[in-house]
C-alpha positions in Angstrom: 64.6 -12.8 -42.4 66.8 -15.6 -44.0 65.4 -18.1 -40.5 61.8 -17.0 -41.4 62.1 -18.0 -44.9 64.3 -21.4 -44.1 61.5 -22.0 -41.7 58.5 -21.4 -44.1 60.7 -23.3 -46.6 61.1 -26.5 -44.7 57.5 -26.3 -43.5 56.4 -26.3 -47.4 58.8 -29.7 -47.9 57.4 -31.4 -44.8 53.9 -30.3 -46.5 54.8 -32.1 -49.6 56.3 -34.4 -48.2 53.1 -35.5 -46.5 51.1 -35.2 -49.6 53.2 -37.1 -51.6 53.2 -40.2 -48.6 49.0 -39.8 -48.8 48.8 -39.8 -52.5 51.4 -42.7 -52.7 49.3 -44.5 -50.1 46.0 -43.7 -51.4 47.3 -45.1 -54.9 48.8 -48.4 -53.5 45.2 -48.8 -51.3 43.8 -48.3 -54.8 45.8 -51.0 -56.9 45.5 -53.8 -54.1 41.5 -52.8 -54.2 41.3 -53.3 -57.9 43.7 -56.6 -58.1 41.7 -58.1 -55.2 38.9 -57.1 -56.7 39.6 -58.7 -60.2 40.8 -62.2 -58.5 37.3 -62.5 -56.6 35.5 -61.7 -59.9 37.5 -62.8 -62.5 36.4 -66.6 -63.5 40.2 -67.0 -64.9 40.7 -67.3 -61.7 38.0 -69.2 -60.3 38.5 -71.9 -63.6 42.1 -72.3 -62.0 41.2 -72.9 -58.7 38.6 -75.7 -59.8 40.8 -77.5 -62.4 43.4 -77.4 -58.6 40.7 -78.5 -56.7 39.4 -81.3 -59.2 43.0 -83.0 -59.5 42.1 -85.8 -56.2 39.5 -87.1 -59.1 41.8 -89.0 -61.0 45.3 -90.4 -60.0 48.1 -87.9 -61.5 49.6 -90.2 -63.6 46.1 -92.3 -64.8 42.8 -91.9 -65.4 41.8 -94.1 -62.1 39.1 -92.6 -60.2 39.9 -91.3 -56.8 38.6 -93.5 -53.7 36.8 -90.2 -52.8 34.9 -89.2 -55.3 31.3 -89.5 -54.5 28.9 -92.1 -56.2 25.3 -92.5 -56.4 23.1 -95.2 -57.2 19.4 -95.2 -57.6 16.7 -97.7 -58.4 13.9 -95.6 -59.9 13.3 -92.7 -57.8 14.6 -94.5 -55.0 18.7 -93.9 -53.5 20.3 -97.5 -52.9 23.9 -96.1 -51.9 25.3 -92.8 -51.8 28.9 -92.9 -50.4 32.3 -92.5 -51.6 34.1 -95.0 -54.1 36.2 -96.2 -51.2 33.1 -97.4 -49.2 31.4 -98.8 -52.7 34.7 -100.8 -53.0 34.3 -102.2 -49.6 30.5 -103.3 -50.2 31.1 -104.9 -53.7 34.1 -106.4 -52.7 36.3 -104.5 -55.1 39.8 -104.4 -55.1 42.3 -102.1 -56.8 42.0 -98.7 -58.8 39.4 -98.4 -60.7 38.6 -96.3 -64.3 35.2 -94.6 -65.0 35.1 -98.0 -67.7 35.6 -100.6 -65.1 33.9 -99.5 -62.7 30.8 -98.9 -64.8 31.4 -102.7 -65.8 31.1 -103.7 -62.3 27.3 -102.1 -61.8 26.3 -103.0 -64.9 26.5 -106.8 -63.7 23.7 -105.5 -61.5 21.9 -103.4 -63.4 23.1 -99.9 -63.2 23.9 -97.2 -65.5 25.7 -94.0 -65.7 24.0 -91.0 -65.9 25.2 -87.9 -64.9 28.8 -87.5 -63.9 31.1 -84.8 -63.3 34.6 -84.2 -61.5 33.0 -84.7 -58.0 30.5 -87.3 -58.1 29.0 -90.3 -60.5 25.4 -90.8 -60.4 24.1 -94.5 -61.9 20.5 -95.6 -62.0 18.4 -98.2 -63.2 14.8 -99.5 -63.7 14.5 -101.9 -61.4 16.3 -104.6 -59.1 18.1 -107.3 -60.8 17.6 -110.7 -60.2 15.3 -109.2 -57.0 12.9 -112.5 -57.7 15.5 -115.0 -57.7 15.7 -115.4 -54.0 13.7 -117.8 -52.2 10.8 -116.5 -50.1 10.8 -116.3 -46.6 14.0 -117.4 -46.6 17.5 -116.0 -44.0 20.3 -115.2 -46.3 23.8 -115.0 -46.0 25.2 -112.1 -47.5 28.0 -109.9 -48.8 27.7 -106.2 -47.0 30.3 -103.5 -46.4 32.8 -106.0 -46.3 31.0 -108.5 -43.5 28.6 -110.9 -43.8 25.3 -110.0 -43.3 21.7 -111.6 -42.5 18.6 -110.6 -45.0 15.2 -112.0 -44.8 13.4 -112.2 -47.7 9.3 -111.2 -48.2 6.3 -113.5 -49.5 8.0 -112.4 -53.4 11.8 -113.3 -52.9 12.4 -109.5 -52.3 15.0 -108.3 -49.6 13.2 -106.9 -46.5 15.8 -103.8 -46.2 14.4 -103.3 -42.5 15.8 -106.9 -40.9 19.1 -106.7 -42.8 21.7 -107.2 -40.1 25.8 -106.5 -40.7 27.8 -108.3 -38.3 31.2 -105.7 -38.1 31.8 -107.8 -35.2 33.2 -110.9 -36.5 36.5 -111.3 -39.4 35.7 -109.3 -42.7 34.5 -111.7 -45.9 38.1 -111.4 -47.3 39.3 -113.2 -44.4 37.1 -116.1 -45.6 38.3 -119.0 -47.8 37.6 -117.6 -50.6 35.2 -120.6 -51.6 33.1 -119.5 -49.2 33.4 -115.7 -49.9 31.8 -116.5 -53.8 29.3 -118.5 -52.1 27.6 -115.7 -50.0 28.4 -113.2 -52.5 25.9 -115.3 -55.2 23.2 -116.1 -52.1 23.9 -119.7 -51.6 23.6 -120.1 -48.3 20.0 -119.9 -46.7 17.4 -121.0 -44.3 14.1 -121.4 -42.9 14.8 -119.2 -39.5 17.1 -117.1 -38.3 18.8 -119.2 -35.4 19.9 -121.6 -38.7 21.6 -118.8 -40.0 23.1 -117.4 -36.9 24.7 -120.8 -36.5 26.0 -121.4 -40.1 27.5 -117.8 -39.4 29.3 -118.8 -36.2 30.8 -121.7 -38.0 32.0 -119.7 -41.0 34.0 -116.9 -38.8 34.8 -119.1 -36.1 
């Protein structure tokens, strides 16, 4: 008799035992549910995660723009670079950090504005090409681009014909240039009536 009731006994604890695991389980299930839950939802949370992500903007200790934020600039309707900082430095021939002031500076030597910005990107525009008729028609050009010189040939109207612009990556970057010579491409000085001229005044330069 006593056996029968230790037995039914100790049957009734493993019982509630086993209750008390499932319940206990099906409660922690529960509280990892709702706290995932709440961090997926919860815009605390996503706030946090963008002000983290947003830091490689600006330079912990200044307000210099990060080589990898994006930037954007249009003439009109029409996109004339859209690349990071870092490769806009290497086009305009920019050295340094740079602030959201300075570099806005820089563009607005040739025309360009700010006009929408936020932590991931900078977007300038203007009206219309500046000094775009102060080239000499059908004309080869020397020129500043990505850090090389280039070759441009200009139209009928002094304007850049975009489709014959040649970079030559090949030779010495323009910073390896007396720097005489570097402010003379940069403000169009050298040109000629065809493109062997050029080619030549180009070997001499990097040679």
């Amino acid at each position: 008799m006593n056996n029968k009731y230790s037995n039914n006994f100790n049957t009734l604890k493993t019982k509630i035992s086993l209750a008390i695991f499932i319940i206990s389980l099906f409660i922690i299930c529960f509280l990892l549910s709702y706290f995932v839950s709440d961090y997926l939802t919860n815009p605390k949370y996503r706030v946090e995660n963008d002000n983290y992500n947003n830091k490689t903007v600006y330079n912990e200790t200044s307000n210099y723009l990060d080589d990898n934020i994006f930037v954007t600039l249009k003439t009109i309707d029409n996109i004339d670079f859209s690349e990071s900082l870092s490769k806009l430095k290497n086009v305009m021939n920019l050295e340094g950090n740079l602030t959201l002031d300075s570099l806005s500076e820089e563009l607005s030597k040739v025309g360009y504005k700010l006009s929408d910005w936020n932590e991931a990107k900078l977007i300038y525009v203007r009206s219309e090409e500046v000094n775009s008729t102060s080239l000499e028609p059908n004309k080869y050009y020397l020129g500043a681009e990505e850090g090389y010189i280039s070759i441009f040939k200009t139209d009928e109207n002094g304007k850049v014909i975009e489709e014959e612009k040649k970079v030559y990556t090949e030779y010495k970057p323009l910073s390896d240039l007396p720097e005489i010579d570097q402010e003379a491409i940069k403000n169009n000085e050298f040109f000629f009536d065809t493109k062997d001229e050029a080619l030549i005044k180009l070997s001499e330069m990097v040679s």
